[in-house]
mmCIF file of the protein (N, C-alpha, C, O) and its ligand, coordinates in Angstrom:
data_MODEL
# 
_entry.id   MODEL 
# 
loop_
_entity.id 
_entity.type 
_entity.pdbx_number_of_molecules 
1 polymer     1 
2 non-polymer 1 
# 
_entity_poly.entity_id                      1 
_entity_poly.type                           'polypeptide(L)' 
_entity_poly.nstd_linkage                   no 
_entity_poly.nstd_monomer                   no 
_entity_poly.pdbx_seq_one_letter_code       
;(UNK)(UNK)(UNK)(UNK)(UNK)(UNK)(UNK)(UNK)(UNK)(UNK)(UNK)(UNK)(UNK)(UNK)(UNK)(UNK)
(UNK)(UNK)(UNK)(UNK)(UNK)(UNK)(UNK)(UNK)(UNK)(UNK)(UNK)(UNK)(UNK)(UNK)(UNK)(UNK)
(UNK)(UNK)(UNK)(UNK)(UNK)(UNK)(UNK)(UNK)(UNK)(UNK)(UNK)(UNK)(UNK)(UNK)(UNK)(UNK)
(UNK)(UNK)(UNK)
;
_entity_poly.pdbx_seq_one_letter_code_can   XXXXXXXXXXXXXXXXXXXXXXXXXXXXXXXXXXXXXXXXXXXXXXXXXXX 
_entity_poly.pdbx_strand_id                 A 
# 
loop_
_entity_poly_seq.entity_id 
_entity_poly_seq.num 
_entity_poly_seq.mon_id 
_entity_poly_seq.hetero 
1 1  UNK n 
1 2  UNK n 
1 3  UNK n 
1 4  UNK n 
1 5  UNK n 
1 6  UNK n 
1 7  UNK n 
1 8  UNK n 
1 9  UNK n 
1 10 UNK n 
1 11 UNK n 
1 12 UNK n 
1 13 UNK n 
1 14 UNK n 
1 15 UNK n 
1 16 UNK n 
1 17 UNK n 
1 18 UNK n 
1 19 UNK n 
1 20 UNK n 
1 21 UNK n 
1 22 UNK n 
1 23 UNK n 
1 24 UNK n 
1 25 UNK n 
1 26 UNK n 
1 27 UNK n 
1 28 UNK n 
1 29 UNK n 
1 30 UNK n 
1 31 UNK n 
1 32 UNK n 
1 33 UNK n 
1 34 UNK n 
1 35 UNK n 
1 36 UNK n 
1 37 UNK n 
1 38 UNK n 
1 39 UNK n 
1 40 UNK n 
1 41 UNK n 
1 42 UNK n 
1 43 UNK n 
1 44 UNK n 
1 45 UNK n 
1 46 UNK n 
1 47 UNK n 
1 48 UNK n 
1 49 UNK n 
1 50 UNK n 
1 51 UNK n 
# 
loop_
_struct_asym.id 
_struct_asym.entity_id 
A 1 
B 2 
# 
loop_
_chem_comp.id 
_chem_comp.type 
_chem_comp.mon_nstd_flag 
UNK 'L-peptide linking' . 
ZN  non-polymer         . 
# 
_pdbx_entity_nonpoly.entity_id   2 
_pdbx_entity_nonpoly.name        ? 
_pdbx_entity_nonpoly.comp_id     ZN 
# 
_pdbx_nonpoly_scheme.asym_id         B 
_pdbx_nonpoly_scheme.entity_id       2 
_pdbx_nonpoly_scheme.mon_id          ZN 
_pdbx_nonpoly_scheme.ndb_seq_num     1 
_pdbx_nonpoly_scheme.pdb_seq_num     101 
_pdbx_nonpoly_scheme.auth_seq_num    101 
_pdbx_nonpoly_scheme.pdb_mon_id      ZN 
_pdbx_nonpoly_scheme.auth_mon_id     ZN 
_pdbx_nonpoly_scheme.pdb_strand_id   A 
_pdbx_nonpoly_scheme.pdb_ins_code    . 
# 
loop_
_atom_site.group_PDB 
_atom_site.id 
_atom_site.type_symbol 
_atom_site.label_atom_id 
_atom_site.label_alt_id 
_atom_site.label_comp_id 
_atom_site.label_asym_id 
_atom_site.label_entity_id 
_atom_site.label_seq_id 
_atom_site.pdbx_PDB_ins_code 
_atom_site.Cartn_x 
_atom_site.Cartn_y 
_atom_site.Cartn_z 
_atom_site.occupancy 
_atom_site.B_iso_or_equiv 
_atom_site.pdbx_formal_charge 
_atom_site.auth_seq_id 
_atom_site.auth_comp_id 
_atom_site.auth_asym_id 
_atom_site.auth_atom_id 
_atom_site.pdbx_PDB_model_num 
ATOM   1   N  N  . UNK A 1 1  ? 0.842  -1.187 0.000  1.00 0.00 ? 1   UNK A N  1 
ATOM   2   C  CA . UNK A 1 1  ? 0.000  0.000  0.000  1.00 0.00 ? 1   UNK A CA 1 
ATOM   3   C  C  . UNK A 1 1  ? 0.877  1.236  0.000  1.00 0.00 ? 1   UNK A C  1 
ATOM   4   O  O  . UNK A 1 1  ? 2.042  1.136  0.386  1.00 0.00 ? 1   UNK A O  1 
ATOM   5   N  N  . UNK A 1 2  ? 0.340  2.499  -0.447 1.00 0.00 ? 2   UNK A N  1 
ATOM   6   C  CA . UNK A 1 2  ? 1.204  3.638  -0.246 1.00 0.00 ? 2   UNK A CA 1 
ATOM   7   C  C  . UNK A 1 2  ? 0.396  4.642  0.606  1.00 0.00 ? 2   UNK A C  1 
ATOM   8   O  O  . UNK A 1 2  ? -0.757 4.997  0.851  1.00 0.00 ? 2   UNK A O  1 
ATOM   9   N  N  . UNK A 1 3  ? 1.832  4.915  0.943  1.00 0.00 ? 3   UNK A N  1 
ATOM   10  C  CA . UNK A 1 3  ? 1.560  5.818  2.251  1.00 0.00 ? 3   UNK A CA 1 
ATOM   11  C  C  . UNK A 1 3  ? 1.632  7.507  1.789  1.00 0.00 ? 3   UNK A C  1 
ATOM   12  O  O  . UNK A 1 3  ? 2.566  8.091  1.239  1.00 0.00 ? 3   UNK A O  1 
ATOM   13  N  N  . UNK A 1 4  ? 0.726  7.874  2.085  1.00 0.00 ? 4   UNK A N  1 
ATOM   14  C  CA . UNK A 1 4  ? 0.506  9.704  2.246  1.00 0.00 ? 4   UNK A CA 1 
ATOM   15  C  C  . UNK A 1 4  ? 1.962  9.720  2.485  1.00 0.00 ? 4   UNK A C  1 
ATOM   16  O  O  . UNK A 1 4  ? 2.461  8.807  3.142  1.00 0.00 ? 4   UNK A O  1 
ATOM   17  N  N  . UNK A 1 5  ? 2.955  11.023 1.838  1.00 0.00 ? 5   UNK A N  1 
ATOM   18  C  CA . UNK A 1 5  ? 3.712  11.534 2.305  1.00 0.00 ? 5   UNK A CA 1 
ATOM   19  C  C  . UNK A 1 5  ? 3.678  12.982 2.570  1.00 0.00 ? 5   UNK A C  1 
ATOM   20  O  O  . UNK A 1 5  ? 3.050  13.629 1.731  1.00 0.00 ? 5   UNK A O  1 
ATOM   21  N  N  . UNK A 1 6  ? 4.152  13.575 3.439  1.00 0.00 ? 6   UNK A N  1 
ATOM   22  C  CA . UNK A 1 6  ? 4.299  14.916 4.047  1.00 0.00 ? 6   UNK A CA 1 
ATOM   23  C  C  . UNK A 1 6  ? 4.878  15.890 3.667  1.00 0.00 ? 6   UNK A C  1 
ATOM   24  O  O  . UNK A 1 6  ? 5.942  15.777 4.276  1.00 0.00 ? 6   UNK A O  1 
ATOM   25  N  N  . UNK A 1 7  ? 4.974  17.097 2.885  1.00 0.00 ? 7   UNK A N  1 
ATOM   26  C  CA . UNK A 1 7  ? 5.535  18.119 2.753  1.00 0.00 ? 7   UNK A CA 1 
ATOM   27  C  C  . UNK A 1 7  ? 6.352  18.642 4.071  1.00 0.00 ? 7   UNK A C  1 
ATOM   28  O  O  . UNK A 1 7  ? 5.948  18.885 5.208  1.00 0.00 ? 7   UNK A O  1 
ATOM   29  N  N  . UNK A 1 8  ? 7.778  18.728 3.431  1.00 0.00 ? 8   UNK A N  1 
ATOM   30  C  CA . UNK A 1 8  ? 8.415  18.907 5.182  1.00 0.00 ? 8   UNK A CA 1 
ATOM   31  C  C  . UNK A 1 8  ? 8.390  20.532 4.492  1.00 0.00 ? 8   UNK A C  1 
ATOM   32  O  O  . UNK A 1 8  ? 9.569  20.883 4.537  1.00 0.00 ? 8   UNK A O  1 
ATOM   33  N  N  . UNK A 1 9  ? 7.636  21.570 3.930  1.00 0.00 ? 9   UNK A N  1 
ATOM   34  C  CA . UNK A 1 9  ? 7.754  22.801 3.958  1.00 0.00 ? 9   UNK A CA 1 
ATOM   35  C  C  . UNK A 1 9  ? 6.224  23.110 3.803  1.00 0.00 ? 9   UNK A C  1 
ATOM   36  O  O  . UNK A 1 9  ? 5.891  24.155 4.361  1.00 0.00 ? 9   UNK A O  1 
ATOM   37  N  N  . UNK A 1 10 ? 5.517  22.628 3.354  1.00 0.00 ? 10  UNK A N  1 
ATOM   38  C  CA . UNK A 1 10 ? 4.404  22.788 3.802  1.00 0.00 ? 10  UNK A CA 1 
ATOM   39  C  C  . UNK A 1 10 ? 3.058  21.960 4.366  1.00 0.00 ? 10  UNK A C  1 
ATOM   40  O  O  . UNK A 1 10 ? 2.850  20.819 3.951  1.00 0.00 ? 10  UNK A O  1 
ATOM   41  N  N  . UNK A 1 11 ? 2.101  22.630 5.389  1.00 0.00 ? 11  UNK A N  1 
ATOM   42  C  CA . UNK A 1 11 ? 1.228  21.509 5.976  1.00 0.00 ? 11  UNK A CA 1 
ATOM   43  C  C  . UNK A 1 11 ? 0.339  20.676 5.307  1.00 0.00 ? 11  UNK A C  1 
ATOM   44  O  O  . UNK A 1 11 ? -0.796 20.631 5.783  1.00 0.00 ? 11  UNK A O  1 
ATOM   45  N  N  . UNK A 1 12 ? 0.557  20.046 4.382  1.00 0.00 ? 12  UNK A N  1 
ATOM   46  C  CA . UNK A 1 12 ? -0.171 19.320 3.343  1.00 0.00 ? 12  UNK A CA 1 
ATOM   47  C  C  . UNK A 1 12 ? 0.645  17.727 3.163  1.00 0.00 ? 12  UNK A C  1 
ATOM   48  O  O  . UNK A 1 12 ? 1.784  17.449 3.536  1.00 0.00 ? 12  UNK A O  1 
ATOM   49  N  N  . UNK A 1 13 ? -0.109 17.048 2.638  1.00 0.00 ? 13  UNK A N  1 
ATOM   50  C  CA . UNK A 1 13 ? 0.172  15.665 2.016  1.00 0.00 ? 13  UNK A CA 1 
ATOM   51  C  C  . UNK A 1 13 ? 0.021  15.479 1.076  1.00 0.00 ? 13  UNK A C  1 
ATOM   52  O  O  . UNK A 1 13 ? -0.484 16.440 0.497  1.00 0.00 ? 13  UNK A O  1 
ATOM   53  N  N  . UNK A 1 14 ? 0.221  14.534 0.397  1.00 0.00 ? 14  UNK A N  1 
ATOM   54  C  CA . UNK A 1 14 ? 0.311  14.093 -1.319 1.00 0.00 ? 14  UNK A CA 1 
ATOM   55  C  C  . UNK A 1 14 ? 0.893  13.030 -1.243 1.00 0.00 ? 14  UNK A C  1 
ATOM   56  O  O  . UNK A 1 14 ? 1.833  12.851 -0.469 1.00 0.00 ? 14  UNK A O  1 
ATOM   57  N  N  . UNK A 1 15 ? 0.241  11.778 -2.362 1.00 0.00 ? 15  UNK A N  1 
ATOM   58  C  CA . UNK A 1 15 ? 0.599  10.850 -2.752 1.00 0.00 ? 15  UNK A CA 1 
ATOM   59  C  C  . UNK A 1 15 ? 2.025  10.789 -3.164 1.00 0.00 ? 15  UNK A C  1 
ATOM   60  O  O  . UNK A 1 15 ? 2.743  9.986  -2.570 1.00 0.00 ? 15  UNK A O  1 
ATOM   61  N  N  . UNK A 1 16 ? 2.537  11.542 -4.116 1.00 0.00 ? 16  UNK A N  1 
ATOM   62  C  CA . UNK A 1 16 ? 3.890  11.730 -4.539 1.00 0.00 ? 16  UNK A CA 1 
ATOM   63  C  C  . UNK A 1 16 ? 4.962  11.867 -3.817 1.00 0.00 ? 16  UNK A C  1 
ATOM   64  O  O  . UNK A 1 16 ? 4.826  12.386 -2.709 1.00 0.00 ? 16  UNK A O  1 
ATOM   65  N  N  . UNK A 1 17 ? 6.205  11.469 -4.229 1.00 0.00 ? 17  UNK A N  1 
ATOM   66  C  CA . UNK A 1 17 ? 7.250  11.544 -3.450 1.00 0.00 ? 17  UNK A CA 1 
ATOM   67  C  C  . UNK A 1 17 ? 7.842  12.986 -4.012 1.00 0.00 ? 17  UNK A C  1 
ATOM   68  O  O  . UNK A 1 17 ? 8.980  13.263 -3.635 1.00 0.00 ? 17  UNK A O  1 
ATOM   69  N  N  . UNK A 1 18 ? 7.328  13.706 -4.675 1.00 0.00 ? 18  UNK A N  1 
ATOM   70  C  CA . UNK A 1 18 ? 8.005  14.927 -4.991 1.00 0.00 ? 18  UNK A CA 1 
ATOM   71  C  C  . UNK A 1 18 ? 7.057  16.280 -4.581 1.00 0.00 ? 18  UNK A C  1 
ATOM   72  O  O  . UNK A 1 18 ? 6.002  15.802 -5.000 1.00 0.00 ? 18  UNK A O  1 
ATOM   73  N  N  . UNK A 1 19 ? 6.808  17.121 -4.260 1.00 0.00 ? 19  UNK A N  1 
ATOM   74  C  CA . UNK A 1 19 ? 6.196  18.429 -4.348 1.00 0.00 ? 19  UNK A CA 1 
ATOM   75  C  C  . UNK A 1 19 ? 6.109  19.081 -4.963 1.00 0.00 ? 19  UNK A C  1 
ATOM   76  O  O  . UNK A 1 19 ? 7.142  19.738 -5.090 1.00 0.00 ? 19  UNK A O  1 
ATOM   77  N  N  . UNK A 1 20 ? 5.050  19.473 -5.775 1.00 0.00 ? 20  UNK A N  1 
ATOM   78  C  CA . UNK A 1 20 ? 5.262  20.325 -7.293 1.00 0.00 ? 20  UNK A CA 1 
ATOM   79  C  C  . UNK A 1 20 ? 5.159  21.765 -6.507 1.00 0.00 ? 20  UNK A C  1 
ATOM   80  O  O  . UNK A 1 20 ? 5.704  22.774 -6.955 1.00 0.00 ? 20  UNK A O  1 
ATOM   81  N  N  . UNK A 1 21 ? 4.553  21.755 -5.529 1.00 0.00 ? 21  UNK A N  1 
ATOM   82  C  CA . UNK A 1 21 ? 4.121  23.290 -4.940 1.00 0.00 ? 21  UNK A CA 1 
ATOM   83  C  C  . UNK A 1 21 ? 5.638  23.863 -4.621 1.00 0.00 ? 21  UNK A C  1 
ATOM   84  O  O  . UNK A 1 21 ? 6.059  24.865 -5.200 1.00 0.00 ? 21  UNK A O  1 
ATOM   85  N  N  . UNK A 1 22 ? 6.323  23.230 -3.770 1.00 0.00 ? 22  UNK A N  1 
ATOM   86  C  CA . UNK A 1 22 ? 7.579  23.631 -3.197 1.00 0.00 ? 22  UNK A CA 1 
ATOM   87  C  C  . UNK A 1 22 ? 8.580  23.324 -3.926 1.00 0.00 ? 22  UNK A C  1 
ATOM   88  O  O  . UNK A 1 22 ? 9.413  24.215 -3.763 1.00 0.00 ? 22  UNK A O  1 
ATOM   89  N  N  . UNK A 1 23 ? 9.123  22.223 -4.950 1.00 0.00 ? 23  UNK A N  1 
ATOM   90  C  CA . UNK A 1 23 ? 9.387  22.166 -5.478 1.00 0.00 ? 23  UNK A CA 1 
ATOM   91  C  C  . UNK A 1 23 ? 10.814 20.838 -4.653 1.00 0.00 ? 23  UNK A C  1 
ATOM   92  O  O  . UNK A 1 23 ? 11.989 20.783 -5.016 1.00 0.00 ? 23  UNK A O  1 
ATOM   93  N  N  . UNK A 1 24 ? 10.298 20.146 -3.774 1.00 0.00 ? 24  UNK A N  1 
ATOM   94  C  CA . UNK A 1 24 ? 10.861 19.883 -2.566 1.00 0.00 ? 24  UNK A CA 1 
ATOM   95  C  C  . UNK A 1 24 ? 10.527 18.030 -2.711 1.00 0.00 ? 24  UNK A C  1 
ATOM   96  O  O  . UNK A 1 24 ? 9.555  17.529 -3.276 1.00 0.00 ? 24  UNK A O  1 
ATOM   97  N  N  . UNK A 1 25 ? 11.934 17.118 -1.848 1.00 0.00 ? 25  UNK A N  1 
ATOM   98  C  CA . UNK A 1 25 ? 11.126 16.246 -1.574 1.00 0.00 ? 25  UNK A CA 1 
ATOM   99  C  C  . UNK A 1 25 ? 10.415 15.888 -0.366 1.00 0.00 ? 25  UNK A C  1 
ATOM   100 O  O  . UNK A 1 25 ? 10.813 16.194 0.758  1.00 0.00 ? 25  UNK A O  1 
ATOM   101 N  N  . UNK A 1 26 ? 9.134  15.098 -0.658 1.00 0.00 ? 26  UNK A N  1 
ATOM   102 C  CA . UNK A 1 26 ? 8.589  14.921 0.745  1.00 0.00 ? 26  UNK A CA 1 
ATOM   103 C  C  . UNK A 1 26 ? 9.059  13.548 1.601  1.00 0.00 ? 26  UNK A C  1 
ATOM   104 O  O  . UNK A 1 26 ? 9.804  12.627 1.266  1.00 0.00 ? 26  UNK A O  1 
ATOM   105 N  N  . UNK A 1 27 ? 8.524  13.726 2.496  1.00 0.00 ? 27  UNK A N  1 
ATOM   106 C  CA . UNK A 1 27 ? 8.915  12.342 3.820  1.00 0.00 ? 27  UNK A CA 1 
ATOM   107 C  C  . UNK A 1 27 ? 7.550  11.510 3.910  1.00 0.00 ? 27  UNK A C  1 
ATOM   108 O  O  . UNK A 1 27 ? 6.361  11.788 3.760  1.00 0.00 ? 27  UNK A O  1 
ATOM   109 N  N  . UNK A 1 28 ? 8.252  10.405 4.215  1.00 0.00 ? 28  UNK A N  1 
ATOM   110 C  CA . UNK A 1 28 ? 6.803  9.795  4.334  1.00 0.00 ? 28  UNK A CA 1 
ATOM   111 C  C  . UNK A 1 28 ? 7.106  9.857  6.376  1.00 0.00 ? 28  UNK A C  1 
ATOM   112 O  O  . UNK A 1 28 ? 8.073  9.459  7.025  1.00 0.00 ? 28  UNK A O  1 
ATOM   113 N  N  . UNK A 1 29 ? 5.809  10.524 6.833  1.00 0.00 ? 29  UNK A N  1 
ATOM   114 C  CA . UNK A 1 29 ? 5.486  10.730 8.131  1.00 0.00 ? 29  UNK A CA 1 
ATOM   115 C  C  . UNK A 1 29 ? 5.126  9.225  9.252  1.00 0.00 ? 29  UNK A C  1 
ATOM   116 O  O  . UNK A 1 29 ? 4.394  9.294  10.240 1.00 0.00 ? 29  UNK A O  1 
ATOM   117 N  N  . UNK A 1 30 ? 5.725  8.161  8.858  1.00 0.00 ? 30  UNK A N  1 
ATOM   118 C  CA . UNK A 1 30 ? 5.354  6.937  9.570  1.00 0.00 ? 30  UNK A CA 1 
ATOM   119 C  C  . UNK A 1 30 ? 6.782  6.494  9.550  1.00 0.00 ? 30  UNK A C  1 
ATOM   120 O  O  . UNK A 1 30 ? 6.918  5.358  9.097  1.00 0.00 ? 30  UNK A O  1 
ATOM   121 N  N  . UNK A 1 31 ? 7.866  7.086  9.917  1.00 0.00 ? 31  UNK A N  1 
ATOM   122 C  CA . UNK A 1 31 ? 9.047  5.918  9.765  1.00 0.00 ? 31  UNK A CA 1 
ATOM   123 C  C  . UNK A 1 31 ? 8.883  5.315  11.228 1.00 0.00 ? 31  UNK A C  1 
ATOM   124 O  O  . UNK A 1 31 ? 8.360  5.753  12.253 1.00 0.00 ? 31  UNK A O  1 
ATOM   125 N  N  . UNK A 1 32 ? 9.723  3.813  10.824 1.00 0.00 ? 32  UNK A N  1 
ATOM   126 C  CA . UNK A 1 32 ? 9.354  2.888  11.890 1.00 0.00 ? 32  UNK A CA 1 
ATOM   127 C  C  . UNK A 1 32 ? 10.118 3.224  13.015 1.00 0.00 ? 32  UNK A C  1 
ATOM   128 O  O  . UNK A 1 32 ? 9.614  3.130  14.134 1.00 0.00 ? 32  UNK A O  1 
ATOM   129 N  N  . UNK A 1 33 ? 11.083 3.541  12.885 1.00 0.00 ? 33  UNK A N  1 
ATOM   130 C  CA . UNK A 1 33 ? 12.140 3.575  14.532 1.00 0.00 ? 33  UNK A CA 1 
ATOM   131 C  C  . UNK A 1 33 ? 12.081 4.618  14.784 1.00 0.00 ? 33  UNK A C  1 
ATOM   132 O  O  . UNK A 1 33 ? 12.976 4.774  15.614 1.00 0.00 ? 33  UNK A O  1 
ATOM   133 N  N  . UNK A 1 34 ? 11.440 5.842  14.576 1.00 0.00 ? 34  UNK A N  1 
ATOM   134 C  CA . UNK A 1 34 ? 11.943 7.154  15.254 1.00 0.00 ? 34  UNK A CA 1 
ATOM   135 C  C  . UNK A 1 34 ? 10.243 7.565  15.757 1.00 0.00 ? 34  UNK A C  1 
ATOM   136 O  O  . UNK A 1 34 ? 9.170  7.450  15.164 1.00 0.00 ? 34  UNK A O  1 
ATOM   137 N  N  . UNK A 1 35 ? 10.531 7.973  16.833 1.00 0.00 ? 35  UNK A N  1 
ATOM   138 C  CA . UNK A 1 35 ? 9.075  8.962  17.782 1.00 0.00 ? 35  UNK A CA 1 
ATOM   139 C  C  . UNK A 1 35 ? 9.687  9.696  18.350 1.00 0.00 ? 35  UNK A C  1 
ATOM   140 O  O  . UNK A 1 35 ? 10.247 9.284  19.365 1.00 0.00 ? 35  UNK A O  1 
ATOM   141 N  N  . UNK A 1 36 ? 9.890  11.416 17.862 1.00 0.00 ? 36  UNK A N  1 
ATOM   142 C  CA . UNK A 1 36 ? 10.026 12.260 18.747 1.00 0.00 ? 36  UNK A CA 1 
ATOM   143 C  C  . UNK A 1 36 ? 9.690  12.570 19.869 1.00 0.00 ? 36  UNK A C  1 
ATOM   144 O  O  . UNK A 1 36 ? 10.278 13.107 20.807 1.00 0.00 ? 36  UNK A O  1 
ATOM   145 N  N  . UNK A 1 37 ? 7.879  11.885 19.591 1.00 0.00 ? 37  UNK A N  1 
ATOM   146 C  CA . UNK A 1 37 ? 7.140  12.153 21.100 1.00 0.00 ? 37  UNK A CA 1 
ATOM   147 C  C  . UNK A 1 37 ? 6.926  11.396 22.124 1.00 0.00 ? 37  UNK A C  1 
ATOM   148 O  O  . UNK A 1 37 ? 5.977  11.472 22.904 1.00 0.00 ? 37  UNK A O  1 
ATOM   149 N  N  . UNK A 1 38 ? 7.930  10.547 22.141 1.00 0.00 ? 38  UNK A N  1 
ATOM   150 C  CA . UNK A 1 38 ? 8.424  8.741  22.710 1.00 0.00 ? 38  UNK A CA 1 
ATOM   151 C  C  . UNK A 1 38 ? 8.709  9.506  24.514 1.00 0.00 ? 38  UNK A C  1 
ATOM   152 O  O  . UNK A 1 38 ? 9.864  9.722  24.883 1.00 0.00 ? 38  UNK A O  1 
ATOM   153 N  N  . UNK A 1 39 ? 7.845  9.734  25.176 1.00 0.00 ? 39  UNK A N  1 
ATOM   154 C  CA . UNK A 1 39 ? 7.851  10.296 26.682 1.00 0.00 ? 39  UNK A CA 1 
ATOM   155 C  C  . UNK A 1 39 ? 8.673  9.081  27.526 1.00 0.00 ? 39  UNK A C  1 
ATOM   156 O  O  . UNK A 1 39 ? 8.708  9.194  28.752 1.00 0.00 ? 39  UNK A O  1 
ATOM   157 N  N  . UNK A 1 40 ? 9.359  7.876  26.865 1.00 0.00 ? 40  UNK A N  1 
ATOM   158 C  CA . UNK A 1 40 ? 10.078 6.824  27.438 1.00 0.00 ? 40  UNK A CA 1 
ATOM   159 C  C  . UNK A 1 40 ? 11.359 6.610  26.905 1.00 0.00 ? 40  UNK A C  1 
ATOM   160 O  O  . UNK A 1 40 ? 12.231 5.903  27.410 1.00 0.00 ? 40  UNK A O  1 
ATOM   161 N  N  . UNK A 1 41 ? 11.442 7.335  25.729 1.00 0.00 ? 41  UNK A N  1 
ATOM   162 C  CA . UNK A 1 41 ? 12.893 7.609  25.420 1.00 0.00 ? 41  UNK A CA 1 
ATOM   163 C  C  . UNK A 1 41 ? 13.960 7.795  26.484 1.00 0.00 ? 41  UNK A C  1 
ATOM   164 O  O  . UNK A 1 41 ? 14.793 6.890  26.437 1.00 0.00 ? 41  UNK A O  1 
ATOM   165 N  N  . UNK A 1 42 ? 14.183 8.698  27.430 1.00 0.00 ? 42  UNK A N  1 
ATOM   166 C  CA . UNK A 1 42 ? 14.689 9.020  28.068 1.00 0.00 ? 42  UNK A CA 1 
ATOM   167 C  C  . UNK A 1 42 ? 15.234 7.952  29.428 1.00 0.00 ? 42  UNK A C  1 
ATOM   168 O  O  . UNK A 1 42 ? 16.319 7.863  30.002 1.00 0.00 ? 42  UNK A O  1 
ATOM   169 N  N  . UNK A 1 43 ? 14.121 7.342  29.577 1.00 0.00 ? 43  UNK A N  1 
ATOM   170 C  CA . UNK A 1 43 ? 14.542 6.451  30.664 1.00 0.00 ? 43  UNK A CA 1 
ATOM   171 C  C  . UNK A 1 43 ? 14.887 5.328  29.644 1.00 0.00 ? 43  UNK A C  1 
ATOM   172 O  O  . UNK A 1 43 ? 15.374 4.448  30.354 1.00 0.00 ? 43  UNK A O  1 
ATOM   173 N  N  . UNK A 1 44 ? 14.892 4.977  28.611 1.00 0.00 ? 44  UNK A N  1 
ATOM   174 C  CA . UNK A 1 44 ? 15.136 4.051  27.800 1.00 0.00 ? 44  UNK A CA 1 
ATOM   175 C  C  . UNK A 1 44 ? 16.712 3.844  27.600 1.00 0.00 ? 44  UNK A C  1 
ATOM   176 O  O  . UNK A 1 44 ? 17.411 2.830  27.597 1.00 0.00 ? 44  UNK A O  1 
ATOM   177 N  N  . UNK A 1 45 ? 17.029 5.374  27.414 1.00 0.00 ? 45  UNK A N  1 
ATOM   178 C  CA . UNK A 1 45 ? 18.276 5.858  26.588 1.00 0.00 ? 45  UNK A CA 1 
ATOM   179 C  C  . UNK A 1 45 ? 19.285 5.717  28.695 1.00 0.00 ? 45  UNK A C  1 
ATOM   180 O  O  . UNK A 1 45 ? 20.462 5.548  29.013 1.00 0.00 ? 45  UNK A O  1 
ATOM   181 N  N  . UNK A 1 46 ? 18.396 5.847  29.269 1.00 0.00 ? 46  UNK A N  1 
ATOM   182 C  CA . UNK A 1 46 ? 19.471 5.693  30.775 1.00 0.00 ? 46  UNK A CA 1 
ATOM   183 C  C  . UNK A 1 46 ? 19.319 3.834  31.373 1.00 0.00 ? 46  UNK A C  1 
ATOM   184 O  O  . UNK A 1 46 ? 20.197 3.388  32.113 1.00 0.00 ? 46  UNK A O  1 
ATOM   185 N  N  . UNK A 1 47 ? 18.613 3.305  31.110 1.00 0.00 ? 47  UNK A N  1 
ATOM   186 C  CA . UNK A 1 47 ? 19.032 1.828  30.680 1.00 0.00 ? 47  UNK A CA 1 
ATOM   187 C  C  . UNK A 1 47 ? 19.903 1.200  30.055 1.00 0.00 ? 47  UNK A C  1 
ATOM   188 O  O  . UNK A 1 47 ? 20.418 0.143  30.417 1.00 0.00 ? 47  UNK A O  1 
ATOM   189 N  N  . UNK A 1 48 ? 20.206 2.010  28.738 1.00 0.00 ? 48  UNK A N  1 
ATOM   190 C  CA . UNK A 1 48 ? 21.034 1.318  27.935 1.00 0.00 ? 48  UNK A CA 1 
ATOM   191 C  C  . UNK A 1 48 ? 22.554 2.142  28.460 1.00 0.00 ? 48  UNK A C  1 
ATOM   192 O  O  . UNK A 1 48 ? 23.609 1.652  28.058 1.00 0.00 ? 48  UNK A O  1 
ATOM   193 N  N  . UNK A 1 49 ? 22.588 3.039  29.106 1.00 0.00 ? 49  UNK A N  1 
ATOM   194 C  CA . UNK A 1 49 ? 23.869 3.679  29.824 1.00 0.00 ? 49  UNK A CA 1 
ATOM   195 C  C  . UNK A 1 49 ? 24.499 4.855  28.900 1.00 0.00 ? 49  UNK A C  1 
ATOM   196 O  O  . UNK A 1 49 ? 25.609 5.383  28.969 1.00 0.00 ? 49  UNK A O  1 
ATOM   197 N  N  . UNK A 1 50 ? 23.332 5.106  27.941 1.00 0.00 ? 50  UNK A N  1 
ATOM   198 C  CA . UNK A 1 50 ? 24.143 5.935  26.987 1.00 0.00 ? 50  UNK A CA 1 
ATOM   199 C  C  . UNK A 1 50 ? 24.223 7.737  27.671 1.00 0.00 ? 50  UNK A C  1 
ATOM   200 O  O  . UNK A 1 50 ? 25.008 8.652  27.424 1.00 0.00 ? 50  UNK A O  1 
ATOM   201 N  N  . UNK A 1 51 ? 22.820 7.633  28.747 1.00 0.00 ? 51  UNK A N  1 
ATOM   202 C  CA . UNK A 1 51 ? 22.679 9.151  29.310 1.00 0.00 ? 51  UNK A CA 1 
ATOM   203 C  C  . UNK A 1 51 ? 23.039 8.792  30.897 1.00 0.00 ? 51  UNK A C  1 
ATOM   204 O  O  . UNK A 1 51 ? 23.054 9.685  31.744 1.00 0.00 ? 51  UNK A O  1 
HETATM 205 ZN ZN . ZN  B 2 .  ? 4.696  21.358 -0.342 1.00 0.00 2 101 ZN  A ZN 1 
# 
């Protein structure tokens, strides 16, 4: 299936991996390993001894 991708310059989506508006490429907004808003990161990252 394809996934909506995100204009990282503007607040919109589009099927395409390119932006005709911005002229930009987009991201697709679901990557698997990263959550900025991961509120367990932190104690995660002091488990593994890295903080
Ligand atoms: Zn755009």
């Amino acid at each position: 299936m394809r996934w909506l991708k995100k204009c990282p310059v503007g607040p919109h989506y589009m099927l395409q991996e390119f932006c005709q508006i911005h002229q930009t490429s987009t991201s697709n907004p679901h990557p698997p390993n990263f959550n900025p808003t991961d509120k367990n990161g932190a104690a995660r990252r002091k488990t593994k001894g890295i903080e």
